[in-house]
VOGU-3710 file (C-alpha; in Angstrom, 3 decimals, decimal comma):
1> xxxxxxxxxx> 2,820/12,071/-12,186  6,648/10,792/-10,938  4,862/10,910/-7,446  2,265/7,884/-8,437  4,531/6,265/-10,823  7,164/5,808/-7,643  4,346/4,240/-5,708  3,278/1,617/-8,046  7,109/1,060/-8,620  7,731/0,241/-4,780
11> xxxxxxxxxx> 4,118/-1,582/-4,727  5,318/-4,232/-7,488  8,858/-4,190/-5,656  7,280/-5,096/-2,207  7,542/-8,003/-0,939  4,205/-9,142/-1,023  3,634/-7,900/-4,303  3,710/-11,650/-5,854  1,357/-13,353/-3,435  -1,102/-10,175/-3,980
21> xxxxxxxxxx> -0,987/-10,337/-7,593  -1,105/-14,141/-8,138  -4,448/-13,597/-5,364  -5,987/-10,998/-7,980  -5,052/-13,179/-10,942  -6,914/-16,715/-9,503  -9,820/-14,576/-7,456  -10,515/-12,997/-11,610  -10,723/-16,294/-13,548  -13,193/-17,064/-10,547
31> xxxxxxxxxx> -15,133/-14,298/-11,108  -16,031/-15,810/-14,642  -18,242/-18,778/-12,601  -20,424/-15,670/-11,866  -23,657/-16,056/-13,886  -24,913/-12,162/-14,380  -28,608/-12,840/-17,063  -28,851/-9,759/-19,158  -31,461/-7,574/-17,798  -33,372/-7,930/-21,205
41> xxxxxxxxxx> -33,433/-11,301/-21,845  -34,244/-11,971/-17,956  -37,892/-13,748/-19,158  -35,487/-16,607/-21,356  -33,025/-16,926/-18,599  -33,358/-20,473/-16,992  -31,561/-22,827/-14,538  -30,321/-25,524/-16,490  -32,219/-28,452/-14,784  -30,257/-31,680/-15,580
51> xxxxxxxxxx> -27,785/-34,124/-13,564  -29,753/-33,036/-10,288  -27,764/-34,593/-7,219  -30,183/-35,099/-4,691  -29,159/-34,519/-1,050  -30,175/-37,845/1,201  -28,618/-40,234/3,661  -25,382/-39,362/5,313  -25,411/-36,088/4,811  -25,559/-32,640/6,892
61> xxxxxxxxxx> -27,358/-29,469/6,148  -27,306/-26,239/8,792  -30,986/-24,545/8,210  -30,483/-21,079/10,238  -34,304/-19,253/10,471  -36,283/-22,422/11,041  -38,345/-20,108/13,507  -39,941/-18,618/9,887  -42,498/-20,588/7,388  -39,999/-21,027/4,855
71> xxxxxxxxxx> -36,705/-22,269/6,729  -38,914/-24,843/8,524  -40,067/-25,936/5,482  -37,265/-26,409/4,097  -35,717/-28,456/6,829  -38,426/-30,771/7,073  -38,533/-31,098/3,688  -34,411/-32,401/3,892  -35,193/-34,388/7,296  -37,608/-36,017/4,728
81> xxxxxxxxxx> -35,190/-36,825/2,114  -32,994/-39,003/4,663  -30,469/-35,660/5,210  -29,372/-34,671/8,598  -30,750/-31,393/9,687  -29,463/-28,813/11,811  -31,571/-26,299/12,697  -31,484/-22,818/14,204  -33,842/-20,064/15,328  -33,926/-16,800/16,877
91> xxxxxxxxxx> -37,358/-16,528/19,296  -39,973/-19,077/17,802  -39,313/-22,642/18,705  -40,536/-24,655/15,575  -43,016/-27,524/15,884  -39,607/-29,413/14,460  -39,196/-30,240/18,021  -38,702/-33,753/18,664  -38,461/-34,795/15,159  -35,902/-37,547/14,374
101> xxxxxxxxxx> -32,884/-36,455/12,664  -32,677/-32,580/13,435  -31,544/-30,557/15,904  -32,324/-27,552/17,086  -30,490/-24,836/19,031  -31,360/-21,150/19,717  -29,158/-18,557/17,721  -28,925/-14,928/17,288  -26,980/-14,625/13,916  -26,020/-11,007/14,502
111> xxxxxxxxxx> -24,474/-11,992/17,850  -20,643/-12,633/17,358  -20,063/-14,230/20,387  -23,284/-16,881/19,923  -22,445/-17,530/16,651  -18,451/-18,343/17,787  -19,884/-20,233/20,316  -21,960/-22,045/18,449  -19,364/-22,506/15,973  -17,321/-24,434/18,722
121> xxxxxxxxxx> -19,998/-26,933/19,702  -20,379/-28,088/16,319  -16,754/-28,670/15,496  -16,213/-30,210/18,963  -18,913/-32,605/17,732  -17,166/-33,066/14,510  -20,008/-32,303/12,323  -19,131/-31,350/8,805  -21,812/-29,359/6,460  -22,924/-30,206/2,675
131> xxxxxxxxxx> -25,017/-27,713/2,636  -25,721/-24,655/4,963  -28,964/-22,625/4,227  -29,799/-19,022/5,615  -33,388/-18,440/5,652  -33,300/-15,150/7,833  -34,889/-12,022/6,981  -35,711/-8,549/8,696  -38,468/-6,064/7,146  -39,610/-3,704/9,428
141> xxxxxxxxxx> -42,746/-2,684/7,249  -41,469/1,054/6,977  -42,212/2,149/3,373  -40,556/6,045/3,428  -39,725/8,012/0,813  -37,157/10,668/-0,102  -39,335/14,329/-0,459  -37,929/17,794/-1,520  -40,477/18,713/0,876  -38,306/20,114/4,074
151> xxxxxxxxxx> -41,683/20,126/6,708  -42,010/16,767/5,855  -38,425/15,466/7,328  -38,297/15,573/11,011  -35,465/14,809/13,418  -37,460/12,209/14,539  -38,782/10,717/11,546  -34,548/10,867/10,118  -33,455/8,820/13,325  -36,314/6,306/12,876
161> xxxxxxxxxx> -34,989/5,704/9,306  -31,541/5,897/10,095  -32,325/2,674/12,608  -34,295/1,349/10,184  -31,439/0,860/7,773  -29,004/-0,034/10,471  -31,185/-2,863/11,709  -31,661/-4,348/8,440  -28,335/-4,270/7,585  -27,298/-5,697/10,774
171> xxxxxxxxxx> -30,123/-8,532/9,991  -29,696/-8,931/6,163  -26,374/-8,546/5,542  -24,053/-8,920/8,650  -25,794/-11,721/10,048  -25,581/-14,192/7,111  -21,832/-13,002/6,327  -21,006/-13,943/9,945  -22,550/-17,386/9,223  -20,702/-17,845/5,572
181> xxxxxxxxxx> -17,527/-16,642/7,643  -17,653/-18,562/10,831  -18,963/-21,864/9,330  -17,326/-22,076/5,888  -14,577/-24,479/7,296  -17,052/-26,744/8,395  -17,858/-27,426/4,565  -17,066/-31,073/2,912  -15,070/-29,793/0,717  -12,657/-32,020/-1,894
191> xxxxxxxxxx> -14,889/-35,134/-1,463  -15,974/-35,198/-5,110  -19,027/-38,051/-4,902  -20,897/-35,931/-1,942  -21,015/-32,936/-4,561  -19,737/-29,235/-4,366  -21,036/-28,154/-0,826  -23,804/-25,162/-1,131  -24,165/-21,952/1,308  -27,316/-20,982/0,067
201> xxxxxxxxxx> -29,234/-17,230/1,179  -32,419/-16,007/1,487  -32,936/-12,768/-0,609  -35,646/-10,656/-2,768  -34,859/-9,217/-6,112  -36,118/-5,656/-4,373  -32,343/-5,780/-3,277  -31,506/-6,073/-7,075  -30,294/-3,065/-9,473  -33,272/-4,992/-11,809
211> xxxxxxxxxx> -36,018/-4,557/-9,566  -39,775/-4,602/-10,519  -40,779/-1,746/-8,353  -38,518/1,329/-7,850  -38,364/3,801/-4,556  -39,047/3,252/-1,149  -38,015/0,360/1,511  -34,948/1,465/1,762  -33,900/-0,375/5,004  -34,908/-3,875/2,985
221> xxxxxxxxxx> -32,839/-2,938/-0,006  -30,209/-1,855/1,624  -30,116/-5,099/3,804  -30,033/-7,033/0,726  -28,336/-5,253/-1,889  -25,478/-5,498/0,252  -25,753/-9,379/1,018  -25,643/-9,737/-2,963  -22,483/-7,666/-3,497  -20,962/-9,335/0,146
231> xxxxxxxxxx> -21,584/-12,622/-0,816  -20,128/-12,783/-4,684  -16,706/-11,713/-2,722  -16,705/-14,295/-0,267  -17,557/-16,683/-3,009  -14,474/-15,410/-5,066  -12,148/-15,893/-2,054  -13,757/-19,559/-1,432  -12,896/-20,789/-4,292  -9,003/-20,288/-4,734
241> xxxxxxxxxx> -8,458/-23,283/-1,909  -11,441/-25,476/-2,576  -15,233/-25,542/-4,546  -18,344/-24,325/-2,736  -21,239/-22,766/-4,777  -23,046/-19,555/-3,156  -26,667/-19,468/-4,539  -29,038/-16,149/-3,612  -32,709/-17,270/-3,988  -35,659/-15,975/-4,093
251> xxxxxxxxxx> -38,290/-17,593/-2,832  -41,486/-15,842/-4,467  -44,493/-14,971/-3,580  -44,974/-17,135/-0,433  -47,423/-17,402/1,841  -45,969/-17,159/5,274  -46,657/-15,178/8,388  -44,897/-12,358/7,229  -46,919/-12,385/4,051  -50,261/-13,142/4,867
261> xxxxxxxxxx> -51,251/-12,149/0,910  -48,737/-14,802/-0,924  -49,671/-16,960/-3,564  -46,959/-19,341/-3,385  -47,544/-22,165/-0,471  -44,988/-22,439/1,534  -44,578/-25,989/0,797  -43,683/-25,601/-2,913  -41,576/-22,544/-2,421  -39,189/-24,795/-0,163
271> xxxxxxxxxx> -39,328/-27,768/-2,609  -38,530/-24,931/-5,015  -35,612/-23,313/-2,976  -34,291/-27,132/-2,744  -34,358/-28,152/-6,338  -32,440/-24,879/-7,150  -29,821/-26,072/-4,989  -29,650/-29,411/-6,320  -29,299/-28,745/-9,297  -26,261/-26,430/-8,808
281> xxxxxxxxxx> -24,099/-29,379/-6,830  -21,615/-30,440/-9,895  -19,643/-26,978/-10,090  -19,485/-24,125/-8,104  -21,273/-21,066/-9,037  -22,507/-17,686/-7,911  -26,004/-17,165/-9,204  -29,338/-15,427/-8,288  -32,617/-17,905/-8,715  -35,685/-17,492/-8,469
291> xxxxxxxx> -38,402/-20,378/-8,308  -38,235/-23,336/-11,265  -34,980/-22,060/-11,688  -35,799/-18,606/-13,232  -32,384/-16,264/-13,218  -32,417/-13,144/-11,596  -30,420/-10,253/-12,888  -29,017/-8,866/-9,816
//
């Protein structure tokens, strides 16, 4: 008992102790932005949809994933609104080619040195962000399931999980926090009329606690279970030096190459995804939405 009491003694004497504690103090009345809906009362929980600040003109968003249905929908849908669009993809060069007022560049998000690197050729450009969005994703299609049944389990079949879950981590989870991490100083932050800058994610309430259908893809939930609980931290530490909002979203039921069987067009889910946004740029916030502003417990 003396033993533990002696080290919290010489942990409040240290010299740090001050700076730590005033960190903990500032990083908890932050927490309280966090919007968590009550499981029960999910169906009544709604985005309030007022004082939406559109973005337009003279402003900068960073699309990552504009190789998929949904992140080049999106980004045409800001090129459209008069923003400037920055757009990145992994293997499929989107028909945004050649359109005026986005670029594109080719970007592996997992890849620490090509994210640094690109990192360095947008701040040598001077470009500042109001808005970056990540619409990445990995699903491998695997649907396992835990058995009690031994003959079932191979070594084989084990490794191919395993890599399963390491890949969709890497993709899901690692690769947007080395976006948020790398590009967060890019933000316009402290300019009050341009709004609270956004970082906004890609993510499926299957990597929710609140989920609609229980067992199996484990590499998916994994992937994004951990983005959700990643990303509420960075948002904590954020927000003691300035005000940036971190919004999950969920984009539906969209119809996309991935999903051949959505109802959603892709279309509406992106004009969706963007009105979310907008309507979240007057104070910072950590939130989960899903489409006409539907909260998602998480």
């Amino acid at each position: 008992m003396m033993s533990k009491v002696s080290r919290l003694v010489r942990k409040l004497l240290s010299p740090d102790a001050p700076a730590k504690i005033e960190r903990r103090l500032r990083t908890a009345a932050i927490a309280r932005s966090v919007i968590r809906p009550n499981p029960f009362l999910a169906g009544l929980c709604r985005q309030l949809r007022i004082n939406r600040l559109r973005y337009g003109s003279g402003q900068t968003a960073l699309v990552c994933g504009v190789g998929g249905d949904i992140g080049e929908a999106i980004a045409h849908q800001l090129v459209l609104q008069g923003c400037r669009v920055i757009g990145t993809y992994r293997d499929r060069r989107p028909e945004l080619a050649g359109n005026a007022g986005i670029q594109l560049f080719q970007l592996d998000i997992t890849s620490v040195d090509q994210v640094s690197d690109f990192y360095k050729e947008l701040d040598q450009q001077s470009i500042r962000l109001d808005l970056i969005v990540v619409a990445t994703g990995f699903n491998s299609g695997l649907d396992y399931h835990a058995s009690n049944c031994s003959e079932e389990l191979t070594r084989e079949t084990l490794s191919l999980e395993y890599q399963d879950i390491l890949q969709s981590f890497q993709s899901n989870t690692l690769g947007p926090y080395l976006l948020m991490r790398r590009f967060a100083d890019l933000l316009n932050v402290g300019i009050p009329r341009r709004g609270i800058p956004q970082i906004c994610l890609l993510s499926s309430s299957l990597g929710t606690m609140n989920n609609e259908l229980y067992g199996g893809s484990y590499g998916y939930r994994t992937g994004k279970g951990a983005l959700h609980s990643l990303s509420m931290a960075v948002y904590c530490d954020l927000n003691i030096d300035a005000h940036v909002g971190i919004q999950i979203l969920g984009p539906g039921n969209v119809n996309t190459r991935m999903n051949p069987g959505g109802l959603m067009p892709v279309e509406l889910a992106a004009s969706e995804i963007i009105a979310n946004i907008e309507f979240n740029r007057k104070r910072p916030r950590f939130q989960f939405l899903g489409p006409k502003g539907r909260r998602i417990p998480w």
